[in-house]
C-alpha positions as CSV (number, residue, x, y, z in Angstrom):
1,X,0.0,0.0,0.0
2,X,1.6,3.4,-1.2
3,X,1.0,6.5,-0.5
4,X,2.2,10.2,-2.3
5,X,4.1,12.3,-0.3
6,X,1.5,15.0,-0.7
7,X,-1.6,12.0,0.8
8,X,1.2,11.6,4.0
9,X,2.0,15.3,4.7
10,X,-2.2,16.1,4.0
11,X,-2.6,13.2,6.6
12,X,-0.4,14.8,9.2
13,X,-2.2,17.7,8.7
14,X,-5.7,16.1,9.4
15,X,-4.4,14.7,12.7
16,X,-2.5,17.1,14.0
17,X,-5.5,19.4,13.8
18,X,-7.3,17.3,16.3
19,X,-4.3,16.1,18.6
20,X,-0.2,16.7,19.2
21,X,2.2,14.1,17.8
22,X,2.7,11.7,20.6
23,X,5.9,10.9,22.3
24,X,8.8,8.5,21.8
25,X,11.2,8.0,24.8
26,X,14.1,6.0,25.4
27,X,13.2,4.9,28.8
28,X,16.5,3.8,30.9
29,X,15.0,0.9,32.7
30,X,13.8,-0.9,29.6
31,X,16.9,-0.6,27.4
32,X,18.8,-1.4,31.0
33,X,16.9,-4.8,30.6
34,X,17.2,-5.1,27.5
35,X,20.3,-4.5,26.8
36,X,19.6,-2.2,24.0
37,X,18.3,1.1,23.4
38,X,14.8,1.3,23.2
39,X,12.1,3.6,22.0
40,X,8.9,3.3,22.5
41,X,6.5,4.9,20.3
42,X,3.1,6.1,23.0
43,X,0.0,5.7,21.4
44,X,-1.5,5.1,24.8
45,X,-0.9,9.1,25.0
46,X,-3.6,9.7,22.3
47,X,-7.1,11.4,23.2
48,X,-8.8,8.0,22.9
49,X,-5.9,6.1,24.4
50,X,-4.6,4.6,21.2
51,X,-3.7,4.8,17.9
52,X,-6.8,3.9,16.2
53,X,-7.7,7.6,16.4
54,X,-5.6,8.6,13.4
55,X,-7.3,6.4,11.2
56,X,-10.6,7.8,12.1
57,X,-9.9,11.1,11.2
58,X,-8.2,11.0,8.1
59,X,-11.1,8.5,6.9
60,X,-14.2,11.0,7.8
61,X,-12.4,13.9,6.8
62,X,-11.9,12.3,3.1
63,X,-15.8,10.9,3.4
64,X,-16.7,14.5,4.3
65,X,-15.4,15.5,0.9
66,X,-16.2,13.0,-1.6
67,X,-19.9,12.0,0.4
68,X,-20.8,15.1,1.8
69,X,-24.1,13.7,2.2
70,X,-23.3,11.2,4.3
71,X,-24.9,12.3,8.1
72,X,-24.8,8.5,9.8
73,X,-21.7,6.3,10.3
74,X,-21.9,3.0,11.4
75,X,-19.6,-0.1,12.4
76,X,-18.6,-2.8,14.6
77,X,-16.3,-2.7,17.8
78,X,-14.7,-4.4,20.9
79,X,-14.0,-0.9,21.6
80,X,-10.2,1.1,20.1
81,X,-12.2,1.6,16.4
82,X,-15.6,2.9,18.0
83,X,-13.8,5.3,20.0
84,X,-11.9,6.4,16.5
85,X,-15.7,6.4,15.0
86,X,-17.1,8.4,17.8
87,X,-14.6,10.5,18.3
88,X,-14.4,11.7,14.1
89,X,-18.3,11.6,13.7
90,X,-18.4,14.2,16.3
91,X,-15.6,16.8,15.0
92,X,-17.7,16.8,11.4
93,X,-21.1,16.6,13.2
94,X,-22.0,12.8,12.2
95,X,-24.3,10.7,14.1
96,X,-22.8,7.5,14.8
97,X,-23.9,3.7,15.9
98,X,-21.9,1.2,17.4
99,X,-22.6,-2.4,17.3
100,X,-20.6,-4.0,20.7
101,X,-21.1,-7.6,21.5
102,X,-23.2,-8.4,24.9
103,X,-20.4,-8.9,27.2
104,X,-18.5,-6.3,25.9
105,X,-16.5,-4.4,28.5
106,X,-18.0,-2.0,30.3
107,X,-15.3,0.3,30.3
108,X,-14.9,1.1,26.8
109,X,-18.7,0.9,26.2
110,X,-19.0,4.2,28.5
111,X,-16.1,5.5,26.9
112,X,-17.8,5.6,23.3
113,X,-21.0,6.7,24.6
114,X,-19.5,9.8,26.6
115,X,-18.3,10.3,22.9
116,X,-22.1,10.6,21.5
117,X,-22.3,7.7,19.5
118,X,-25.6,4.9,20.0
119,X,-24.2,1.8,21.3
120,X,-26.2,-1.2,20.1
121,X,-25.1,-4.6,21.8
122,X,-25.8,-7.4,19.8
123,X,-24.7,-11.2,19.8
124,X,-22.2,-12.9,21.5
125,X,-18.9,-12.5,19.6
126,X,-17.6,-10.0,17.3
127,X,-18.9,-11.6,14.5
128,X,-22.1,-11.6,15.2
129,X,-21.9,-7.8,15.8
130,X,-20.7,-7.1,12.6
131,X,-23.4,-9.0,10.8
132,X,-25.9,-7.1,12.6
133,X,-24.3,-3.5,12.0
134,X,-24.4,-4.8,8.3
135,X,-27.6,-5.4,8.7
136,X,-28.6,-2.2,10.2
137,X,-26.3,-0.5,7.7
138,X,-28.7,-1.8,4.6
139,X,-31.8,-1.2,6.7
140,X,-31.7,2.8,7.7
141,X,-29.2,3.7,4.8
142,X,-26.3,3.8,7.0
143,X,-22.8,4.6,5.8
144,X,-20.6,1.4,7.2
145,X,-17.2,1.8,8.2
146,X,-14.9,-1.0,6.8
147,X,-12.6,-2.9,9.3
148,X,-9.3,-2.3,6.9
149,X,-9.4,0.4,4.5
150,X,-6.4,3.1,2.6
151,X,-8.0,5.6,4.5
152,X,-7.2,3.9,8.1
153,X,-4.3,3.3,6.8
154,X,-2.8,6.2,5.9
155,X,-4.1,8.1,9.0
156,X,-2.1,5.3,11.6
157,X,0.9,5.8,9.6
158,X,1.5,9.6,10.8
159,X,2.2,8.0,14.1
160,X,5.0,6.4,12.6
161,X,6.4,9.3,10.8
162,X,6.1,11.1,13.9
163,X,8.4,8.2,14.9
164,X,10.9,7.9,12.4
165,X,11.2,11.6,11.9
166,X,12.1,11.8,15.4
167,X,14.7,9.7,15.2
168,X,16.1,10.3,11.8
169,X,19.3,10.9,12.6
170,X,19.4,7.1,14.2
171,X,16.8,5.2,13.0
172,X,16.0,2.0,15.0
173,X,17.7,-1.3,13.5
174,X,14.3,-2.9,14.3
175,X,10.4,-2.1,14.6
176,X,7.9,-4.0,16.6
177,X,4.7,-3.3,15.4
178,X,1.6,-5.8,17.1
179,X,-0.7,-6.7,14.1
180,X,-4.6,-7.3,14.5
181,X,-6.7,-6.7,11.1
182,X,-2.9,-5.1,9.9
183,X,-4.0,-1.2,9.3
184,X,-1.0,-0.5,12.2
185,X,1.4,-2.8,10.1
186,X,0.5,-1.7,6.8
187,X,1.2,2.2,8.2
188,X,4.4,1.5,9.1
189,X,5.4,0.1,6.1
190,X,4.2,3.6,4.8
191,X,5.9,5.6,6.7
192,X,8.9,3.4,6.5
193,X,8.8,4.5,2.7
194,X,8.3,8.2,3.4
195,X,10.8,8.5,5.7
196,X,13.1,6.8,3.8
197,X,14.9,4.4,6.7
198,X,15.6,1.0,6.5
199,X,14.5,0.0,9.7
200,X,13.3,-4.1,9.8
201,X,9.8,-4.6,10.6
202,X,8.9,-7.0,12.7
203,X,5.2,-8.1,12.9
204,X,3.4,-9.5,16.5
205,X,0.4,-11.8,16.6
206,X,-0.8,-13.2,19.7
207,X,0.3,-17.1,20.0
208,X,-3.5,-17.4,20.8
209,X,-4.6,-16.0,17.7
210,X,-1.9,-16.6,15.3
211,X,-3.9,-16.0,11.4
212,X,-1.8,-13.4,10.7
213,X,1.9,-15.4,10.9
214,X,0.3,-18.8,9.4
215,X,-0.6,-16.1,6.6
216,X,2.7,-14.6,6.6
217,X,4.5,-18.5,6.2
218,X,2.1,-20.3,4.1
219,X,2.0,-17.2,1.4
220,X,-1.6,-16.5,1.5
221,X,-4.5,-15.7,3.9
222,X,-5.0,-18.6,6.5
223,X,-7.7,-18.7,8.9
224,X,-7.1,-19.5,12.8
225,X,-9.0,-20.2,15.5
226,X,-8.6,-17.2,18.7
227,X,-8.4,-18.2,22.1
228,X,-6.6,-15.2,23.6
229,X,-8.1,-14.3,26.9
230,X,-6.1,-10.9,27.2
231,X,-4.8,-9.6,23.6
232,X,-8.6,-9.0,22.5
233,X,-6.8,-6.0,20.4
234,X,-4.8,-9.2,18.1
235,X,-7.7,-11.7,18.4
236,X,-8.6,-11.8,14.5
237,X,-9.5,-15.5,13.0
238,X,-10.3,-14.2,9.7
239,X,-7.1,-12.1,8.0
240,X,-7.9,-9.0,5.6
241,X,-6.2,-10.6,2.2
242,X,-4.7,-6.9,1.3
243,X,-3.5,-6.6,4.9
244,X,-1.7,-10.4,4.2
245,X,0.1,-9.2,0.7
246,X,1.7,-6.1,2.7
247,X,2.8,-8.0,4.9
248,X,3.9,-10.7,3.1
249,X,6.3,-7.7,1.2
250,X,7.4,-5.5,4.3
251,X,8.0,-7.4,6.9
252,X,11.4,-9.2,8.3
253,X,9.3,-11.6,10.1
254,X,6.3,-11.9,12.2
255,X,6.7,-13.6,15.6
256,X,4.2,-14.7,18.0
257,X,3.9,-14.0,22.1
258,X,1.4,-15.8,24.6
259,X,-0.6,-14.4,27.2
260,X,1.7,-14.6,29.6
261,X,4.4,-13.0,27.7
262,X,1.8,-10.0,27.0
263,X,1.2,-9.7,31.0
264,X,4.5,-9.7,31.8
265,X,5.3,-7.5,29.3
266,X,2.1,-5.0,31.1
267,X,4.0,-5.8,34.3
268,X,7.5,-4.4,33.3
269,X,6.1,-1.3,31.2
270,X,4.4,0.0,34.6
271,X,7.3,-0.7,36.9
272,X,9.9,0.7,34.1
273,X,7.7,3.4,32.5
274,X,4.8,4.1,34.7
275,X,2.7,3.7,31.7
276,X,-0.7,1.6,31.0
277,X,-0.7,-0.9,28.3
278,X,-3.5,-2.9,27.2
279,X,-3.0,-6.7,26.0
280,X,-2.1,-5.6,22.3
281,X,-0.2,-2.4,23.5
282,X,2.4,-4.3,25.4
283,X,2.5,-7.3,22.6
284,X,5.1,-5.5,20.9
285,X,7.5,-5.2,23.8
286,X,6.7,-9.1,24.8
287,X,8.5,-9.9,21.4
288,X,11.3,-7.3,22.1
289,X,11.9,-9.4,25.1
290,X,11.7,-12.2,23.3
291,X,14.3,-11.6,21.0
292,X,16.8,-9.5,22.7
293,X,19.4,-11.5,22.4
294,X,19.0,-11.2,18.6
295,X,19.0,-7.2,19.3
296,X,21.5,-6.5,21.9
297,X,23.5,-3.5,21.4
298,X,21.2,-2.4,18.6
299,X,18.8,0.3,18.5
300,X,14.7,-0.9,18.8
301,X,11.5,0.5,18.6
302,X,8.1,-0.8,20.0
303,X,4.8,0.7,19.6
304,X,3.0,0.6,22.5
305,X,-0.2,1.1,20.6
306,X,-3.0,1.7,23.4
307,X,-3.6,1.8,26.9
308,X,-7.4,0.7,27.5
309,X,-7.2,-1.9,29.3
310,X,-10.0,-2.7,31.7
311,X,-9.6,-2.1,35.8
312,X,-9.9,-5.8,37.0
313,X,-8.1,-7.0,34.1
314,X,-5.2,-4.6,34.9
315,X,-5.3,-5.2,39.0
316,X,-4.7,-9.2,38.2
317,X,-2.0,-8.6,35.8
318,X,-0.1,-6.3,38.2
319,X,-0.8,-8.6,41.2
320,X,0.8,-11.7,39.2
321,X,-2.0,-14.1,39.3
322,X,-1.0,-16.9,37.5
323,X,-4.8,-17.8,37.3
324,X,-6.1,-14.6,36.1
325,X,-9.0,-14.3,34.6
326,X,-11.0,-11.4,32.5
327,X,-13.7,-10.1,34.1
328,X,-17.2,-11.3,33.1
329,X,-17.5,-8.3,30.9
330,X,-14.7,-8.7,29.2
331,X,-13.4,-11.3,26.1
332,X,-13.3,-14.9,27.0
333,X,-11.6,-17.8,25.5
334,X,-12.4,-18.3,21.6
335,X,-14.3,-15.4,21.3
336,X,-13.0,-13.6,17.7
337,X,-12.9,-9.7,18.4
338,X,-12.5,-6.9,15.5
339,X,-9.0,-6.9,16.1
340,X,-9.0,-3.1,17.2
């Protein structure tokens, strides 16, 4: 997926209207333990928490200007891409619905409600949301928001300029960059382009959910069953076939962490950063760890790419419960989410 320089700069403009670049730091602690130096890129710091914002508001703005008739905006969530929705509909004065799951968590339900869009709970998995929002889409003459699109794209892949620019004068050796339907992984490729660095991209799936590196070996979409019971963010069964071919071109290699890696990873970015990282958001550093003997004495980069992560969910990661559990509310074992 390319992009002009002229699309990347308008993009940056688009989201920078609405929100600062976020920060990259090269916390002590972590490249202490590590032994490398390592940046990590904050999309926890954006105003819905992570970095599906971007992608929301570089896709309204361009709806706004080719389908200016357009007034209602619909899709499906476990939560990151309503906010995104929510948040853009209301900045162009859109109404927006939101098709959740029952079940859903109760935490990012409020969040997208305080941003003024309809929740509508329906079904018991992701999927069965999405149908419904379809349906509803067809029914009232809804526009519906696709799950992977250019647009997204090329709003998520300011974050990475913001990243690379930063750091232009030494560009990481390696990128970590978790993967759920692929928009965040497709973006950096972008930006990787634009910037003009050679940095290796390195894609993370969750080892509960792993569609996206059986894709990436057998050289075409495969389909994998999700049992993930804390990376709802990566928990995609179905991959996006555009998503798989960028991939399949861009990346160095796409690695797999478990659960436990993930929550140990959410352990060591509080106690090393301070900072809140939800299952997906830390998956990135979990492969870092991973591989840092492959890295040491290099230069890496990790996106952690949100911070909403429920309150329970976060209390039993931080007290080391090797039996947590999700709350009721939240994802459960083989439930497929939307990946955002």
């Amino acid at each position: 997926m390319k992009f002009t320089r002229e699309e990347i700069e308008a993009a940056r403009r688009t989201v920078h209207a609405a929100m600062p670049p976020t920060p990259q730091y090269a916390w002590p602690l972590l490249s202490q333990r590590l032994g490398a130096t390592v940046w990590a890129k904050h999309e926890n710091h954006t105003p819905a928490g992570a970095f599906k914002i971007r992608s929301g508001l570089t896709y309204f703005e361009t709806l706004a200007r080719e389908q200016p008739g357009v007034r209602h905006a619909i899709s499906a969530t476990r939560g990151n891409h309503g906010q995104s929705v929510g948040f853009a509909t209301r900045r162009h004065g859109l109404a927006a619905t939101i098709v959740v799951p029952h079940g859903n968590s109760t935490e990012k339900n409020a969040a997208m409600r305080a941003l003024g869009v309809t929740l509508v709970e329906h079904g018991d998995d992701f999927q069965a949301a999405s149908e419904h929002a379809a349906v509803l889409a067809e029914r009232d003459g809804l526009h519906r928001v696709p799950s992977f699109h250019r647009e997204l794209v090329r709003g998520v892949s300011t974050a990475y300029v913001e990243f690379f620019d930063a750091l232009k004068d030494t560009p990481p050796d390696v990128l970590f960059v978790p993967i759920g339907l692929g928009s965040g992984f497709a973006a950096a490729a972008a930006a990787r382009a634009h910037c003009g660095v050679s940095t290796k991209l390195i894609g993370v799936v969750s080892a509960h959910a792993t569609a996206y590196r059986d894709s990436f070996r057998a050289g075409k979409p495969v389909e994998s069953p999700v049992t993930t019971r804390l990376a709802d963010g990566m928990a995609c069964r179905v991959p996006v076939p555009e998503s798989v071919q960028v991939i399949l071109r861009e990346a160095d290699d796409v690695v797999t962490v478990t659960d436990d890696e993930i929550a140990e990873a959410m352990r060591i970015l509080f106690s090393d950063t301070h900072n809140v990282a939800e299952g997906a958001g830390a998956a990135a550093l979990a492969a870092a760890l991973q591989q840092q003997e492959r890295w040491h004495g290099k230069t890496v980069g990790v996106c952690v790419s949100g911070g909403n992560v429920d309150t329970g969910m976060f209390a039993s990661v931080l007290g080391r419960n090797a039996s947590w559990r999700p709350l009721p509310y939240s994802i459960d074992s083989g439930i497929t989410s939307d990946c955002r």
